[in-house]
C-alpha angles and dihedrals in degrees: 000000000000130000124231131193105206121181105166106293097358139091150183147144142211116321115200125004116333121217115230129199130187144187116169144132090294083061105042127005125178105211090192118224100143143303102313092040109125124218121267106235109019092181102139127215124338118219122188133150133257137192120254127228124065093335130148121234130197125230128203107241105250096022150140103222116170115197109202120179149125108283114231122236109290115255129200115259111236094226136358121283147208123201134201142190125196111186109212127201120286104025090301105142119196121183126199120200117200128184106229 
């Protein structure tokens, strides 16, 4: 996925490392097989570390994933623009950008 900072005509990322942070099913997974089961794995986040600008990231289906870093100097769009998200089964994410 990529991460846009939109203010009216106006637009910018990440700028620098961004710190990433991640809890899914590869961390912590309930099996299930009653009331004093334990999870399976118990493994807790998962931090690493990402490079800013129009970069693509990539997301665990069925996460948590938290993206903190400094936000580039904002630069004028070329043309308007909608943008849509579609969220897919699973966690997938797609997302669809069309000029008006």
């Amino acid at each position: 996925m990529t991460i846009d900072f939109e203010n009216g005509d106006t637009a910018s990322h990440f700028s620098g490392d961004v710190d990433v942070v991640t809890f899914g099913r590869d961390q912590y997974n309930w099996t299930g097989h009653g009331p004093t089961d334990l999870p399976n794995p118990d493994l807790g986040l998962v931090h690493s570390t990402d490079v800013g600008g129009a970069a693509t990231y990539d997301v665990a289906p069925e996460s948590l994933t938290v993206f903190r870093g400094a936000i580039a100097a904002q630069v004028p769009l070329s043309a308007p623009m909608y943008r849509i998200y579609l969220t897919m089964n699973r966690g997938a994410v797609e997302n669809a950008d069309a000029s008006p």
